[in-house]
Jmol script that loads the backbone (N, CA, C; Angstrom):
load data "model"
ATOM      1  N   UNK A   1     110.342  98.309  79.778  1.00  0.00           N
ATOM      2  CA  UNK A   1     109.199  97.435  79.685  1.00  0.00           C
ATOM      3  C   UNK A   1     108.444  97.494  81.026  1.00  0.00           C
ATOM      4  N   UNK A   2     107.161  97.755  80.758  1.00  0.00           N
ATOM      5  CA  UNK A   2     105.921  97.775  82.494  1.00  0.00           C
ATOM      6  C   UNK A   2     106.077  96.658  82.899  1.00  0.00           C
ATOM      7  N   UNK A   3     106.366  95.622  82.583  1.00  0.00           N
ATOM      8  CA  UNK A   3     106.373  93.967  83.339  1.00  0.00           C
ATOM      9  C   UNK A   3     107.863  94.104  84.032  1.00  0.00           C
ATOM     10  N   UNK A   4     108.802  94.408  83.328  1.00  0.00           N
ATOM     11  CA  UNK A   4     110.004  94.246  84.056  1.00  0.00           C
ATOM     12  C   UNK A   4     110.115  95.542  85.279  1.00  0.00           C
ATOM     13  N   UNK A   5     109.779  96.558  84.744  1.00  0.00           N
ATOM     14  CA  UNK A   5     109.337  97.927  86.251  1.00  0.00           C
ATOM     15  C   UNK A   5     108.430  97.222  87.016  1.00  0.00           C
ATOM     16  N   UNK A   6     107.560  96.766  87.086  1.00  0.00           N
ATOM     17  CA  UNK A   6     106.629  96.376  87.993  1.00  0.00           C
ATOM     18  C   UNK A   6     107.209  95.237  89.317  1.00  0.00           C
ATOM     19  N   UNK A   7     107.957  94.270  87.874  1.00  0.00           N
ATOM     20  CA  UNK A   7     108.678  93.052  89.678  1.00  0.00           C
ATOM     21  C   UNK A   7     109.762  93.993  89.984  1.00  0.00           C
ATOM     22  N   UNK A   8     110.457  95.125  89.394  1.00  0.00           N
ATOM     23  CA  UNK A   8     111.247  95.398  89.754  1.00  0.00           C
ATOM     24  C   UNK A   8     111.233  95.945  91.423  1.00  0.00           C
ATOM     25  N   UNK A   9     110.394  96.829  91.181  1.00  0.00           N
ATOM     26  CA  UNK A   9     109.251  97.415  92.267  1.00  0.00           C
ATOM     27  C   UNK A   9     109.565  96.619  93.736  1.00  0.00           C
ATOM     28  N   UNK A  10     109.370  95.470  93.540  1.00  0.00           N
ATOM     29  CA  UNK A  10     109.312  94.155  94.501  1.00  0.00           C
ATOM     30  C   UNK A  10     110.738  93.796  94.997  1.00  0.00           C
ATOM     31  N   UNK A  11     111.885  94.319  94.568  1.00  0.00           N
ATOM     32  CA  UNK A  11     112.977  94.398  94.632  1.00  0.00           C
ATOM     33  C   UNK A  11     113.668  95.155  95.609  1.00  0.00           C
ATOM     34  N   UNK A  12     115.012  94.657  96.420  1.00  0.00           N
ATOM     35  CA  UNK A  12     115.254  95.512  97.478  1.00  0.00           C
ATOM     36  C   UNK A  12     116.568  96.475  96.728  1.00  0.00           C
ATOM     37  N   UNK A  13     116.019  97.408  95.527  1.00  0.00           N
ATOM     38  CA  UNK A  13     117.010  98.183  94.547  1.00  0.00           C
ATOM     39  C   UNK A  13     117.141  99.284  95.216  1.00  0.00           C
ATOM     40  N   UNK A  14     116.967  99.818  96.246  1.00  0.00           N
ATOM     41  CA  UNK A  14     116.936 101.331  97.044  1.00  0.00           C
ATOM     42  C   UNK A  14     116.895 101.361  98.302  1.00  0.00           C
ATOM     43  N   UNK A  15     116.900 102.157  99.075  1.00  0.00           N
ATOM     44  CA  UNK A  15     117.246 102.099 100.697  1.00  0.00           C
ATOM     45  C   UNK A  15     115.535 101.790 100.850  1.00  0.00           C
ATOM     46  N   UNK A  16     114.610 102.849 100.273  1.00  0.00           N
ATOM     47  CA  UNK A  16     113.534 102.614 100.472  1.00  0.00           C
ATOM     48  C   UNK A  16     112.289 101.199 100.498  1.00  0.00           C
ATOM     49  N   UNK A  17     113.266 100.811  99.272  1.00  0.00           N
ATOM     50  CA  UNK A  17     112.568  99.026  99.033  1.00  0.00           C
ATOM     51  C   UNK A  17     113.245  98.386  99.972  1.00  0.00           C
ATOM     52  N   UNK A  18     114.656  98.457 100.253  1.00  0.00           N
ATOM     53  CA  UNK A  18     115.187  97.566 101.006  1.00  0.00           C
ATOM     54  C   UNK A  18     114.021  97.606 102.506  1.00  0.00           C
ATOM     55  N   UNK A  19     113.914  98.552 103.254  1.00  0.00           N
ATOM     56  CA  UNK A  19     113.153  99.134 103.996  1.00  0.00           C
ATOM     57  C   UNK A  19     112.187  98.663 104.275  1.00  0.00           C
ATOM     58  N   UNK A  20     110.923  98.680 103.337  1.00  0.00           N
ATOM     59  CA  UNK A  20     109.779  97.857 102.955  1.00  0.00           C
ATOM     60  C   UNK A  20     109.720  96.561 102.801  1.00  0.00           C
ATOM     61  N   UNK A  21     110.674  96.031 102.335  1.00  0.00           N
ATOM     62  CA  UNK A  21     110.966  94.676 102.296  1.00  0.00           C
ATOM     63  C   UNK A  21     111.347  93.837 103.728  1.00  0.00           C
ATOM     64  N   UNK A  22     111.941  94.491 104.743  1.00  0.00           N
ATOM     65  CA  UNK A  22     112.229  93.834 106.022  1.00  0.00           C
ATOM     66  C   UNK A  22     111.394  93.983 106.917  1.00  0.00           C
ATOM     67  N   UNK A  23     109.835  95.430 106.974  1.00  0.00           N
ATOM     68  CA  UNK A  23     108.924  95.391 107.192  1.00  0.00           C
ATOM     69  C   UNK A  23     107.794  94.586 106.988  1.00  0.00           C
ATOM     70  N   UNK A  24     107.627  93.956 105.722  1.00  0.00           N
ATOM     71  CA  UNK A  24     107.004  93.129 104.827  1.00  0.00           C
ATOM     72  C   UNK A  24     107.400  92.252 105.384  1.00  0.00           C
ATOM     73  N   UNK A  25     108.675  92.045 105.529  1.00  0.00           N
ATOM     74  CA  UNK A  25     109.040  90.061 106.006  1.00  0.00           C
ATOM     75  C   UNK A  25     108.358  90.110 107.403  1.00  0.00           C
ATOM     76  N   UNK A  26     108.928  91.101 108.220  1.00  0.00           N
ATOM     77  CA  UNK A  26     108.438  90.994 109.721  1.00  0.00           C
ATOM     78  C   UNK A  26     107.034  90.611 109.863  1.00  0.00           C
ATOM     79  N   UNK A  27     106.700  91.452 109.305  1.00  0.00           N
ATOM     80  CA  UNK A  27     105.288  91.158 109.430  1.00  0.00           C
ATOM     81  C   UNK A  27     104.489  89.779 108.924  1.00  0.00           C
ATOM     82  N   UNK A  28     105.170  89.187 107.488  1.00  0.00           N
ATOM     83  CA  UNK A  28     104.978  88.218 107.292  1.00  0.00           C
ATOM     84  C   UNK A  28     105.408  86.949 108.383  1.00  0.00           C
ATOM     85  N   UNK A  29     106.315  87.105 108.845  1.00  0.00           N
ATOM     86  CA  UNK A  29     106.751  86.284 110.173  1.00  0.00           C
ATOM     87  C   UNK A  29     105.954  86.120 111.253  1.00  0.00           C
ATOM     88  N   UNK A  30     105.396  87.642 111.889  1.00  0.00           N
ATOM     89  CA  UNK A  30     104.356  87.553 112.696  1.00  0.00           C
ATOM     90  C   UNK A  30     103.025  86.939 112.488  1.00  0.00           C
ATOM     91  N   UNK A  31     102.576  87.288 111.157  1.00  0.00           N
ATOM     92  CA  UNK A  31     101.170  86.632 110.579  1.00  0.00           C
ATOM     93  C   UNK A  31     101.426  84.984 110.742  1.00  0.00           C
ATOM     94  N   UNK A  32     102.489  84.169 110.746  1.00  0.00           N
ATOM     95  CA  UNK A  32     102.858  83.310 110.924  1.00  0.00           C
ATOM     96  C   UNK A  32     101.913  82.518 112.248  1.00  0.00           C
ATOM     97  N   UNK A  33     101.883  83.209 113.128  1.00  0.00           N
ATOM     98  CA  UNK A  33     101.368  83.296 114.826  1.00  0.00           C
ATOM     99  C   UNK A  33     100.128  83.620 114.950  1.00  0.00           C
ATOM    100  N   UNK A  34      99.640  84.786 114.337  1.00  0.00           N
ATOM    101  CA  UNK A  34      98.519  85.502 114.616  1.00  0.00           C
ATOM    102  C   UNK A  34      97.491  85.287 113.420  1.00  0.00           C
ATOM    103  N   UNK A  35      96.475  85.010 113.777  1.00  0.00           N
ATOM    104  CA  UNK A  35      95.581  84.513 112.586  1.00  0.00           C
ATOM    105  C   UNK A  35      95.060  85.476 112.367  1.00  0.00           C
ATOM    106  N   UNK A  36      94.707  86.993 113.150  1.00  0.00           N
ATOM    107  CA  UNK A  36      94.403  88.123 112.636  1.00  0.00           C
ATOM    108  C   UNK A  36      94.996  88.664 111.508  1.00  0.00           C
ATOM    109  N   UNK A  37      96.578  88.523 111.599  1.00  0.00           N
ATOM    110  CA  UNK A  37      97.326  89.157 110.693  1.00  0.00           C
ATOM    111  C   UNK A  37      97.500  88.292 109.761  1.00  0.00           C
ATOM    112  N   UNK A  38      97.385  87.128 109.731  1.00  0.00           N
ATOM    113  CA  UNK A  38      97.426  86.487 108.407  1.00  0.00           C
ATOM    114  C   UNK A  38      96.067  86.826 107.582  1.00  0.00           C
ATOM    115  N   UNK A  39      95.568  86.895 107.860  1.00  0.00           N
ATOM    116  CA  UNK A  39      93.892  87.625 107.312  1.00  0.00           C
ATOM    117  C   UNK A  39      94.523  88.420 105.741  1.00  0.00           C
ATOM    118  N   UNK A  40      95.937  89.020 106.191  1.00  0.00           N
ATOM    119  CA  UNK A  40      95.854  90.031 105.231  1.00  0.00           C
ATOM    120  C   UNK A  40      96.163  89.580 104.462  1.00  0.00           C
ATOM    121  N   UNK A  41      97.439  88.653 104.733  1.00  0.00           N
ATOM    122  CA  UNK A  41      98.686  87.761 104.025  1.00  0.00           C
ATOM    123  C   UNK A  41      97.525  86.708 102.720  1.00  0.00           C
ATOM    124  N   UNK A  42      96.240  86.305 103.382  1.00  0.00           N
ATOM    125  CA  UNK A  42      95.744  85.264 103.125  1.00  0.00           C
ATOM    126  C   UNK A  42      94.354  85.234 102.274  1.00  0.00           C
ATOM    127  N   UNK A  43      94.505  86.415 101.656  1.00  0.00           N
ATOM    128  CA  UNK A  43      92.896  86.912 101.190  1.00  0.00           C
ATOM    129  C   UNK A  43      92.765  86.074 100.316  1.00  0.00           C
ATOM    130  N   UNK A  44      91.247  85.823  99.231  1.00  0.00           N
ATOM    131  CA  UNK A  44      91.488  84.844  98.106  1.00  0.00           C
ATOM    132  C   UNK A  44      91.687  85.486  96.821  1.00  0.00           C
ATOM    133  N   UNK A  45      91.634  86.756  96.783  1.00  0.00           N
ATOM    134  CA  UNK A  45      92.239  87.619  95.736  1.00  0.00           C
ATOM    135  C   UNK A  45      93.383  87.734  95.454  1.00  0.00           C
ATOM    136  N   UNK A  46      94.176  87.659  93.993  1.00  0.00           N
ATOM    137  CA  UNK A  46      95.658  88.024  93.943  1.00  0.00           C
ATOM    138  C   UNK A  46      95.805  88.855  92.852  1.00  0.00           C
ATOM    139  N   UNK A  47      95.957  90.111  93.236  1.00  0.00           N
ATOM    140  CA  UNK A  47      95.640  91.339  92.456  1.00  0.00           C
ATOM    141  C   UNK A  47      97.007  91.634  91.841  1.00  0.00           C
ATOM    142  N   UNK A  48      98.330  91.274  92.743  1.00  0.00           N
ATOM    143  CA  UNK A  48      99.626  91.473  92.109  1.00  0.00           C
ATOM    144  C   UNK A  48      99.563  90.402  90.625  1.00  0.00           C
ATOM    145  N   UNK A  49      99.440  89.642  91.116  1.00  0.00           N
ATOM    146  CA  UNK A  49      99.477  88.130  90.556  1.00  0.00           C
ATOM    147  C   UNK A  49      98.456  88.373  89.223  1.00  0.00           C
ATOM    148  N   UNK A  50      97.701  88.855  88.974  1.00  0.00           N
ATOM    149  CA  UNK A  50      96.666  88.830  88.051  1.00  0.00           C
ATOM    150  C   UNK A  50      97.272  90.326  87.445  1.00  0.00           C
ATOM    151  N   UNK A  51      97.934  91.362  87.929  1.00  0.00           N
ATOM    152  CA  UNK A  51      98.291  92.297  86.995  1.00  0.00           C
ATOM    153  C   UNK A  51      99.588  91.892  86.274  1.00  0.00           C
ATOM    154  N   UNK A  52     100.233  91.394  86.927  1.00  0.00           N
ATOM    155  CA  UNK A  52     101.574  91.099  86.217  1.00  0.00           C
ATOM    156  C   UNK A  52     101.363  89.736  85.113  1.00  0.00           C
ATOM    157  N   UNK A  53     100.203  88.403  85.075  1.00  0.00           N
ATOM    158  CA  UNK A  53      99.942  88.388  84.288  1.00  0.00           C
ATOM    159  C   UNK A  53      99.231  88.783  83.173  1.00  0.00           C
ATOM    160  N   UNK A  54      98.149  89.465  83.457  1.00  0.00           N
ATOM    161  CA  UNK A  54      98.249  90.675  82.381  1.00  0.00           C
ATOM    162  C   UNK A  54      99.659  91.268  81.746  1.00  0.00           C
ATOM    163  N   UNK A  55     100.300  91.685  82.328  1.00  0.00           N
ATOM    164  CA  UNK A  55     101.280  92.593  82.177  1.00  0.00           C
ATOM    165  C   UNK A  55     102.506  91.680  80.957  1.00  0.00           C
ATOM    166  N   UNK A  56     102.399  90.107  81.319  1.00  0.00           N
ATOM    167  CA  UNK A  56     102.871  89.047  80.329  1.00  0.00           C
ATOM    168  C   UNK A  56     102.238  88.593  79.238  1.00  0.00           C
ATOM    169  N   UNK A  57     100.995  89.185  78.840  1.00  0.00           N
ATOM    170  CA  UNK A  57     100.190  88.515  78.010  1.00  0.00           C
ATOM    171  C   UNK A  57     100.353  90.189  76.988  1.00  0.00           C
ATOM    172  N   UNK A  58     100.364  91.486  77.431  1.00  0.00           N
ATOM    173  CA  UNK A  58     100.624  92.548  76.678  1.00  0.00           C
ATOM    174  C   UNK A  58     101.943  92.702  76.123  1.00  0.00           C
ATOM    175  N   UNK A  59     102.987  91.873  77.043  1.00  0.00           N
ATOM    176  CA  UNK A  59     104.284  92.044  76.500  1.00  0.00           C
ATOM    177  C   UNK A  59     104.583  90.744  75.648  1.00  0.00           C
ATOM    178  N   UNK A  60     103.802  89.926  75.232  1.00  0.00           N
ATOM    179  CA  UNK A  60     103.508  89.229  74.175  1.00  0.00           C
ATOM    180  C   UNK A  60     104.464  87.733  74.632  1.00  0.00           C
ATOM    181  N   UNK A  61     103.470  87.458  75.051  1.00  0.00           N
ATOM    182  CA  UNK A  61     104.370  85.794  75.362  1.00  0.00           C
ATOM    183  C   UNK A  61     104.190  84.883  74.880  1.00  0.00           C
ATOM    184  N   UNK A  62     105.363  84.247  75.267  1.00  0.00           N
ATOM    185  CA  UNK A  62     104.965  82.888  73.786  1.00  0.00           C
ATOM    186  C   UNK A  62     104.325  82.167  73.574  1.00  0.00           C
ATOM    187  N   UNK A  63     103.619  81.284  72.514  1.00  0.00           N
ATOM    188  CA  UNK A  63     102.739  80.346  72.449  1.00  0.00           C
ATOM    189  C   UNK A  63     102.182  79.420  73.382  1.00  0.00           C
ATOM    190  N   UNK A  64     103.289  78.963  73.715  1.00  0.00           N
ATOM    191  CA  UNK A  64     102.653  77.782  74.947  1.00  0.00           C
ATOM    192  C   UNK A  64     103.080  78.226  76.453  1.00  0.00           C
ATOM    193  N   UNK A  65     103.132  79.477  76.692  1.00  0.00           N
ATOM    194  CA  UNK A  65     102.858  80.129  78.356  1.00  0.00           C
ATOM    195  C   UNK A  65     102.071  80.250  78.478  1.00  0.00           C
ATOM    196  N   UNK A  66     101.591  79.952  79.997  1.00  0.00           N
ATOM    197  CA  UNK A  66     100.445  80.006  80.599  1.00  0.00           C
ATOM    198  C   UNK A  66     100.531  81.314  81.581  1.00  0.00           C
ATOM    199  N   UNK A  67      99.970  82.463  81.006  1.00  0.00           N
ATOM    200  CA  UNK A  67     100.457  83.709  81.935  1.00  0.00           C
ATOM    201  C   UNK A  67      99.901  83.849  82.987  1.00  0.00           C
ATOM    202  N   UNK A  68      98.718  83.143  83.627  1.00  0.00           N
ATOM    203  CA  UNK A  68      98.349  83.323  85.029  1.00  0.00           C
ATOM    204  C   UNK A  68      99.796  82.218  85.803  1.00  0.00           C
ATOM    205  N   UNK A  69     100.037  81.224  85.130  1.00  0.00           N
ATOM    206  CA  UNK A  69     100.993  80.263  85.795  1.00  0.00           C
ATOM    207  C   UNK A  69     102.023  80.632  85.635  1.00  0.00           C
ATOM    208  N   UNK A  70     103.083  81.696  85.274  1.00  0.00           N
ATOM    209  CA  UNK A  70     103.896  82.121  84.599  1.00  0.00           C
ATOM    210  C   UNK A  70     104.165  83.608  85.947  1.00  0.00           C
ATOM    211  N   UNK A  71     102.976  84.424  85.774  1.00  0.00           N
ATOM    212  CA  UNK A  71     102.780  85.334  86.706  1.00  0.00           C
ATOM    213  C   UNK A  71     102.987  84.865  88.552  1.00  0.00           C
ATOM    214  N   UNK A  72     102.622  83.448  88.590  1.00  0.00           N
ATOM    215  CA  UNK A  72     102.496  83.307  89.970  1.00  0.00           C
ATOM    216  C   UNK A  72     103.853  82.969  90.236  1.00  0.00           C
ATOM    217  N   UNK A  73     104.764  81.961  89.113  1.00  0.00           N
ATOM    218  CA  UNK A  73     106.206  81.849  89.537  1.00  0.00           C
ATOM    219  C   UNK A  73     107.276  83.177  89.560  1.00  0.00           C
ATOM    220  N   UNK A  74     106.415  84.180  88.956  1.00  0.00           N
ATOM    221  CA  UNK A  74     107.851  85.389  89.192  1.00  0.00           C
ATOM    222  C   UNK A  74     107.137  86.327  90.161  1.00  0.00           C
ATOM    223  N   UNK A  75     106.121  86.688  90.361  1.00  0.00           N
ATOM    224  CA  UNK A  75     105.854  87.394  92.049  1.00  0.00           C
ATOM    225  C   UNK A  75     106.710  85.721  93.021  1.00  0.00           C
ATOM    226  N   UNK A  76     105.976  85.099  92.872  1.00  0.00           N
ATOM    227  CA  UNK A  76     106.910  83.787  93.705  1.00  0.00           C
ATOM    228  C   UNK A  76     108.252  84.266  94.176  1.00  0.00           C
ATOM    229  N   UNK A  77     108.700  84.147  92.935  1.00  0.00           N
ATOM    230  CA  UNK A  77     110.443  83.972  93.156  1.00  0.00           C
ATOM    231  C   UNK A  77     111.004  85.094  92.975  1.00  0.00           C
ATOM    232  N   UNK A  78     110.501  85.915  92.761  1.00  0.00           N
ATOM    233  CA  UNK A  78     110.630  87.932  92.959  1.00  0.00           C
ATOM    234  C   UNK A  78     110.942  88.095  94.378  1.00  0.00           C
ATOM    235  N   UNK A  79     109.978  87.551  94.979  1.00  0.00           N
ATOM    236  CA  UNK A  79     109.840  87.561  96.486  1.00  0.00           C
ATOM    237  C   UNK A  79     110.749  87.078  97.162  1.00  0.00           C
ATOM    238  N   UNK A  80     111.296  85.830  96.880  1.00  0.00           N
ATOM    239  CA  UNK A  80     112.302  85.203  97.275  1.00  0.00           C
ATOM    240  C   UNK A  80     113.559  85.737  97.027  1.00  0.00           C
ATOM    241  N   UNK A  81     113.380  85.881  95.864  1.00  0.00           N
ATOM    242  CA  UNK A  81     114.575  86.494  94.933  1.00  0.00           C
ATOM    243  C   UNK A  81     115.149  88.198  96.118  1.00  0.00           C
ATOM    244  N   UNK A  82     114.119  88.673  96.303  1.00  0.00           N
ATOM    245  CA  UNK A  82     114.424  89.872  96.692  1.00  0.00           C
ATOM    246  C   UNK A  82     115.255  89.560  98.207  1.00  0.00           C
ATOM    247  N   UNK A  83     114.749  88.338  98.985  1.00  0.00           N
ATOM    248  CA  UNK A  83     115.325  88.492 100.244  1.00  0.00           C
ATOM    249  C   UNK A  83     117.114  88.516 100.296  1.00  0.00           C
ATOM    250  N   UNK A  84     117.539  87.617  98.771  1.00  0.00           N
ATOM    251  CA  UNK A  84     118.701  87.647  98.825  1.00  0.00           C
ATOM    252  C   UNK A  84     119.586  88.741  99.333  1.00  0.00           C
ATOM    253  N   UNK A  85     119.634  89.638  98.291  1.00  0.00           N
ATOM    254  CA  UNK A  85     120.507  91.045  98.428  1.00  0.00           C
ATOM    255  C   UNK A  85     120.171  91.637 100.159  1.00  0.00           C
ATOM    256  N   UNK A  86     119.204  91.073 100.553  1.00  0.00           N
ATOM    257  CA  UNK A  86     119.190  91.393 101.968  1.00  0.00           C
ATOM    258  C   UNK A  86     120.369  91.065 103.003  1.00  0.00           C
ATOM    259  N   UNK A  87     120.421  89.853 102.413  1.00  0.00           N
ATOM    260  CA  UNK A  87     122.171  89.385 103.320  1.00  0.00           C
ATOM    261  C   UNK A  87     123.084  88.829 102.453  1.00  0.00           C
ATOM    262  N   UNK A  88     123.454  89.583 101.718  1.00  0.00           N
ATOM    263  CA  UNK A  88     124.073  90.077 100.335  1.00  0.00           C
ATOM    264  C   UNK A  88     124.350  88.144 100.052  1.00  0.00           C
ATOM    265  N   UNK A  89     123.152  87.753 100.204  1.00  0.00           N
ATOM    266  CA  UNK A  89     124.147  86.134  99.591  1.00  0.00           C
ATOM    267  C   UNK A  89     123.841  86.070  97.685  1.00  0.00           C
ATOM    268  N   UNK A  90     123.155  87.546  97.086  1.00  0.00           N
ATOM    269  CA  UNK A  90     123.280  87.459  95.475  1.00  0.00           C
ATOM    270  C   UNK A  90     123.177  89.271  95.943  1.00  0.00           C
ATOM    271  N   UNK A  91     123.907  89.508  94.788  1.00  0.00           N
ATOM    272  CA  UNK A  91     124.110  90.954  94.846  1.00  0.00           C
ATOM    273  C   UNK A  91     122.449  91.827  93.660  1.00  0.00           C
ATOM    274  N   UNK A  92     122.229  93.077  93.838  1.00  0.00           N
ATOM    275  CA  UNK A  92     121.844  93.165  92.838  1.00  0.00           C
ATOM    276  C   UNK A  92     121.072  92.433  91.364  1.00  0.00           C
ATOM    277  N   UNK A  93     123.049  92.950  91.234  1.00  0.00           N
ATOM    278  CA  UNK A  93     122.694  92.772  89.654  1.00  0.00           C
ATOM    279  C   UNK A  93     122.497  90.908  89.320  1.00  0.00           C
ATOM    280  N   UNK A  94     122.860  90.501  90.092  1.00  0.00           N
ATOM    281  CA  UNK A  94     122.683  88.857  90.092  1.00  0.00           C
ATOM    282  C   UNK A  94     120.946  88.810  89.922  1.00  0.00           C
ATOM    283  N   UNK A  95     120.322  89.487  91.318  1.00  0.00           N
ATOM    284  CA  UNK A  95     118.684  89.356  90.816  1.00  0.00           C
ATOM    285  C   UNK A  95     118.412  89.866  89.566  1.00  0.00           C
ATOM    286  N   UNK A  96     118.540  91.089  89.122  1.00  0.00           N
ATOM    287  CA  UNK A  96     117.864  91.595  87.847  1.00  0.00           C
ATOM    288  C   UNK A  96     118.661  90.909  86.569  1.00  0.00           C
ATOM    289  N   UNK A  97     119.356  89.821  86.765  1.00  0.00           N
ATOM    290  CA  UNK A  97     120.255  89.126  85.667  1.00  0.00           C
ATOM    291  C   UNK A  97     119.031  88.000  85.714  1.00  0.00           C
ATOM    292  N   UNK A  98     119.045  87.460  86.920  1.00  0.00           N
ATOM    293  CA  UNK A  98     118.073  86.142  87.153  1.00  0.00           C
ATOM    294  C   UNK A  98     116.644  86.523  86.679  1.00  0.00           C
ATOM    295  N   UNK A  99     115.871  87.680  86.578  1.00  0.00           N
ATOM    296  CA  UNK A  99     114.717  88.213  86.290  1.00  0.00           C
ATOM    297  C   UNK A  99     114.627  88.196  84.965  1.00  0.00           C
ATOM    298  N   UNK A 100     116.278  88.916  84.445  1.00  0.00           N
ATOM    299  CA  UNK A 100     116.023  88.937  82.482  1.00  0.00           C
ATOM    300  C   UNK A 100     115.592  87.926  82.265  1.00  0.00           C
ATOM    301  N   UNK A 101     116.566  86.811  82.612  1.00  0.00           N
ATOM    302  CA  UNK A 101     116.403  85.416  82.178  1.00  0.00           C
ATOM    303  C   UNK A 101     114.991  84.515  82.391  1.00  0.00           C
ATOM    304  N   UNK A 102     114.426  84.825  83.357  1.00  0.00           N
ATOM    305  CA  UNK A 102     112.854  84.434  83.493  1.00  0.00           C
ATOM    306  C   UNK A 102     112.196  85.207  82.113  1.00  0.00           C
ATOM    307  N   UNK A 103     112.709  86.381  82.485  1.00  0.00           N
ATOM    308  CA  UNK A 103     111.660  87.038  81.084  1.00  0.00           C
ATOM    309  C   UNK A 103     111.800  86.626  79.787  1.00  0.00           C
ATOM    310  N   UNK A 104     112.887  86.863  79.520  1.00  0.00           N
ATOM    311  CA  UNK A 104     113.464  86.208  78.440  1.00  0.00           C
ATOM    312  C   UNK A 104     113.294  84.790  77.598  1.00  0.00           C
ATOM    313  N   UNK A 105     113.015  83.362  78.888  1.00  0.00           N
ATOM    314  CA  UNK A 105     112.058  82.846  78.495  1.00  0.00           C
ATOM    315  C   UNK A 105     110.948  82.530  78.276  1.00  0.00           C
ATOM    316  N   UNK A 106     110.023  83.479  78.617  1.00  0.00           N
ATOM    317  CA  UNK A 106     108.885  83.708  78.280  1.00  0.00           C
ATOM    318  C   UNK A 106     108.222  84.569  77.168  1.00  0.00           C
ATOM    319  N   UNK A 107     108.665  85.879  77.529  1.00  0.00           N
ATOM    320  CA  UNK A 107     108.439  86.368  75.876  1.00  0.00           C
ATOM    321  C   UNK A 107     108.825  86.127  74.613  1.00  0.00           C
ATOM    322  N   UNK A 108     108.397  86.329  73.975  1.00  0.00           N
ATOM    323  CA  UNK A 108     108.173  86.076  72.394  1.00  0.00           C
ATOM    324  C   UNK A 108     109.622  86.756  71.889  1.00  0.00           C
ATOM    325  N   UNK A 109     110.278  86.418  70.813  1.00  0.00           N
ATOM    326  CA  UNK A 109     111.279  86.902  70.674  1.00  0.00           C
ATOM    327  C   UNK A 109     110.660  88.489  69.506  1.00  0.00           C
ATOM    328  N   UNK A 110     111.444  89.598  69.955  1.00  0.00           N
ATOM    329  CA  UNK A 110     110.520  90.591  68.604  1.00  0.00           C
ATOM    330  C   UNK A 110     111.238  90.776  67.412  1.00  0.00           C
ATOM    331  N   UNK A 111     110.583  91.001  66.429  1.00  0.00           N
ATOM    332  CA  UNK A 111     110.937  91.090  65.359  1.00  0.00           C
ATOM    333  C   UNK A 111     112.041  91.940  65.304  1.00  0.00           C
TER     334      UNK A 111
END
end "model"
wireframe off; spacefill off
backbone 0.3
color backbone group
């Protein structure tokens, strides 16, 4: 499924994401300080956020989800979610267990 590849993406599942992900924090840490660098952190566009709800509204969600509000809690907690396996306090498969289960209540069950 493109919705579940996509947060996956966001995930520290490879040396390479792991990688990106502690770059990403750093930097998010620094923007913290520097109002230049929050510039980036802080735009009023949310292009992740608006594809992945898209990405919930094609993979057919249920009646009463709100997929822009739906989209902002799993980049949210994707994000969060990902720092775990960083200092192994959830392994893996614990995140992509915790991800089904977001998905899971949201989409539509299929025929």
């Amino acid at each position: 499924m493109l919705l579940r590849a996509t947060l996956e993406e966001l995930l520290p599942l490879d040396e390479q994401r792991r990688m990106s992900l502690r770059v990403m924090t750093a930097y998010y840490a620094w923007s913290l300080t520097d109002p230049a660098l929050a510039a980036v952190f802080l735009h009023p566009e949310h292009p992740l956020e608006d594809l992945v709800g898209a990405l919930i509204t094609a993979a057919g969600a249920r009646p009463t989800i709100d997929s822009a509000e739906e989209a902002n809690l799993l980049v949210g907690g994707i994000s969060g979610l990902g720092l775990d396996p960083l200092h192994r306090r959830r392994t893996r498969a614990d995140v992509r267990r915790t991800l089904d289960y977001h998905l899971h209540r949201i989409l539509a069950e299929r025929p």
